[in-house]
N, C-alpha and C positions, 0 to 999 in steps of 0.2 A: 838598599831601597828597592822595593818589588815596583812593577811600573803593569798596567794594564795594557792588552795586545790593542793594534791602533784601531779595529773598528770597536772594540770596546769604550775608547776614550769617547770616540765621536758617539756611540750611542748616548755615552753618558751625558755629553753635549747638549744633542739632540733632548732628550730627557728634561734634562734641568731647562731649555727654554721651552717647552712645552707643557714644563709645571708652573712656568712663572704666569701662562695666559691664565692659569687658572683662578691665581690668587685673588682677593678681592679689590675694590681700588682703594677703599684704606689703605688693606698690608702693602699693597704694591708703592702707595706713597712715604708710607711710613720707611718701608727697605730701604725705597728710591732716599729718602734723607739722608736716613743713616749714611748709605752709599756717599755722598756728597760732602755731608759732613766728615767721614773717617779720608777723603781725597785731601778736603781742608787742613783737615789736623795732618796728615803727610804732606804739604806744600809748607806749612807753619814748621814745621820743624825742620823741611826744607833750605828756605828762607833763615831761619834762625842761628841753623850750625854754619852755613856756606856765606850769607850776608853779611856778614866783620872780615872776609878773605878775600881783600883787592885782589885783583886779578892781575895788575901791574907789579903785585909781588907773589903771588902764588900759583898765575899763568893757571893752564887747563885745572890744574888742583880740585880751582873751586867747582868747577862742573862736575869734577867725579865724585865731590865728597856731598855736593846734592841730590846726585844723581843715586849715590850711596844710601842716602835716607827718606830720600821720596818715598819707594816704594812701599813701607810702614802702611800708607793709606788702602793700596789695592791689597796686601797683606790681610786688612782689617777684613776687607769687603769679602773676599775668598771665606776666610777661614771662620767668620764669626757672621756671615748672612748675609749680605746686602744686595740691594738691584741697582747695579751701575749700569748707566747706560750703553760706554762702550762695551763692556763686556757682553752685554745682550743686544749688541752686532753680528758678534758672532753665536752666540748660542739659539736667538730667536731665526736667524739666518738659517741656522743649521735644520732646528726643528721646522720650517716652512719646506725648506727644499726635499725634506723627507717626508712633506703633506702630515706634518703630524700638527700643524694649527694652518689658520687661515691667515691670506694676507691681513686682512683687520684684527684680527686678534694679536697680530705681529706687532700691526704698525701702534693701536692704543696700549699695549705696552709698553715702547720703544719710547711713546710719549709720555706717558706717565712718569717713567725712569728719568728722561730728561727735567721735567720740569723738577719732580722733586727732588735730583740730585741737584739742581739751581737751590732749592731754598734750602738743602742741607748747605752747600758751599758757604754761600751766601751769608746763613747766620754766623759760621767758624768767621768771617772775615768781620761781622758786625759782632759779634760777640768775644770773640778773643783779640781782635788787632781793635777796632775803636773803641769796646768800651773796657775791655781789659788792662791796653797800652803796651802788648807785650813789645812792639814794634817801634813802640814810641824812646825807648832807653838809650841811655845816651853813655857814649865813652869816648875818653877824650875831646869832649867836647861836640863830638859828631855824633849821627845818627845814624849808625851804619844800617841796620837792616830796614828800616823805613828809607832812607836813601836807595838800595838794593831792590826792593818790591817796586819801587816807583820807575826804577829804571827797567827791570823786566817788566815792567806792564807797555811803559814806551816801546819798549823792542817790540813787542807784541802787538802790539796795536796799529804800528807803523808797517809789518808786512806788508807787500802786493797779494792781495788775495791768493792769485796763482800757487806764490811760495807758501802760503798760509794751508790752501787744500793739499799740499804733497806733503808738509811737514806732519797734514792730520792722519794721513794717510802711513807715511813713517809710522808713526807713535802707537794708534790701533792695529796696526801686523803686527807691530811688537806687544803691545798690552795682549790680545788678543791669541796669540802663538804664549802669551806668558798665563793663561785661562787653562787655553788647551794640556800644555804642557803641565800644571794643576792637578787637571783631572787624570791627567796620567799616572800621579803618584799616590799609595797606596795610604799612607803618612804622613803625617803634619808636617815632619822634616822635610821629607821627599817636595811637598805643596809649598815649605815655604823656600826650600831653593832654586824650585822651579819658577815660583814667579819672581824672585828677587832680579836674576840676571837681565832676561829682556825689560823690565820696565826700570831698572836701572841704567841700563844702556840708551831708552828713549828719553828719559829724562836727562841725562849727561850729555846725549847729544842736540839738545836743545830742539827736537819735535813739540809737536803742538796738541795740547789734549783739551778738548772743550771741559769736561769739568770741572780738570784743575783752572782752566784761564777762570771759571765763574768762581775760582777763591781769590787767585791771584791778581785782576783786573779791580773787583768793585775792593779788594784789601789794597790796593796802591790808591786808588781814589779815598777811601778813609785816612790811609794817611797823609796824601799830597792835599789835600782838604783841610787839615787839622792846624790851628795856630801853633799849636806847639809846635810842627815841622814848619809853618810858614813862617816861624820868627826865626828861623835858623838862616846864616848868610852861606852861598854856595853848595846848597843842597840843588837835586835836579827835581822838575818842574812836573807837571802834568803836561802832555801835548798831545790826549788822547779825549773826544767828546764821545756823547753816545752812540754816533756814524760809525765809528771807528771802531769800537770795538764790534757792534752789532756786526756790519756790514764787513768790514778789512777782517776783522778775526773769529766772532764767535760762528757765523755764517760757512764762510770757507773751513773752516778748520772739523764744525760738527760732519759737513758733507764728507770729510776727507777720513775723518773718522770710521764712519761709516763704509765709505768704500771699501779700509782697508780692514774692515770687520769682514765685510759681507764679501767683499768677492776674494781677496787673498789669505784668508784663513777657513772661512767658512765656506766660500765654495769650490775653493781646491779641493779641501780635504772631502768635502761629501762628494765630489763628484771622483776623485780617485779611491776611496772608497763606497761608492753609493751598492757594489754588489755582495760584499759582505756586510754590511750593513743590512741590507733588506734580508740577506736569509740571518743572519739576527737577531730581526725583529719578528719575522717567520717562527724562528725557536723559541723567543720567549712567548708570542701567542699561544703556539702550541703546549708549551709545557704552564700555562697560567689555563688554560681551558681544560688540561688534564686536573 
């Protein structure tokens, strides 16, 4: 597997978030969905494989075998186009501190990404868990994986904020170091074993990712909502309102996101390479002008 030398990676970095100001706000919301939606469809399959595997009989297991197939969604986003928002923590991060956009041009991307990665998530949960039912099946009489999402949205939502911005902050060094590491490889193989490791590692270790929570949050509320699940005896409950998620999780957790986009991946590495970098960008000026 060939790998690109390290100010090349960050160039490339730099690059791809300073073509994303450029796109229009259509494409940028459209990517932005997709983006949200292919997180969705990796929480769903998430949720799906790991959610029949008590934990009281299969101990850490089930964390690593979710943690195992999360990744599928930023897999999608990388390889087949999309604008996630964390990942353009660090890449619009990268492109601003090398002046190659503006803070506003940073920041209305950054928002665009989020919102429409909201309504990508958001339909996966109204579109495959309530009106689909994948969530809804039943064995043995239980309802393991709608029991399973209702319980991780509780875990979720019950954080102290505090613990909520350092888990967000976990999970983007890792998403983010799992971007970088990407652009490193020359190869589809090389891009998809690079991201596999770190955002499987954030997802097993139970870190906090604002896009996934906008699949896995409003999907536990469709099914802890749903008579089908409420006529069931000793399933677990909802004990999450709007407060809670807005304020205790989605809040805390995007800030923490961000942080560990922007300042531990994105501005270590330009500022430990910021001098090869500029001659560079020096060289390709020069050889683009010849």
């Amino acid at each position: 597997m060939a790998i690109s030398p390290a100010a090349a990676i960050l160039q490339s970095v730099v690059s791809s978030g300073a073509a994303r100001t450029h796109q229009t706000i259509v494409a940028t919301l459209c990517l932005a969905f997709l983006a949200g939606a292919y997180i969705g469809l990796g929480g769903l399959f998430a949720v799906r494989v790991s959610g029949a595997m008590p934990p009281e009989v299969w101990g850490s297991l089930q964390k690593l075998v979710f943690g195992m197939v999360f990744p599928t969604g930023l897999l999608l986003v990388v390889l087949c186009g999309a604008d996630l928002f964390t990942g353009n923590c660090l890449s619009l991060s990268a492109a601003r501190f090398n002046a190659r956009i503006s803070w506003w041009r940073a920041t209305r991307s950054g928002f665009l990404s989020y919102f429409g990665n909201f309504l990508g998530a958001l339909f996966i949960a109204w579109a495959l868990v309530k009106e689909g039912g994948i969530l809804f099946e039943m064995t043995n009489g239980t309802m393991p994986w709608g029991s399973f999402v209702v319980k991780l949205a509780n875990a979720k939502t019950s954080l102290d904020p505090w613990e909520a911005f350092w888990r967000g902050v976990g999970c983007n060094w890792l998403v983010c170091l799992a971007i970088y590491a990407a652009s490193a490889a020359k190869d589809i193989f090389g891009k998809i074993c690079a991201l596999w490791g770190p955002t499987m590692a954030f997802a097993a270790i139970g870190f906090e990712h604002c896009i996934a929570n906008m699949f896995f949050i409003p999907a536990a509320w469709f099914v802890g909502t749903d008579p089908r699940y409420l006529a069931l005896a000793d399933v677990p409950q909802i004990h999450f309102g709007l407060g809670d998620v807005v304020l205790g999780n989605l809040i805390p957790v995007t800030i923490g996101n961000f942080v560990g986009g922007f300042v531990f991946v994105a501005g270590f590495y330009c500022l430990i390479h910021w001098r090869e970098l500029n001659a560079l960008g020096r060289l390709q000026d020069k050889t683009a002008s010849e």
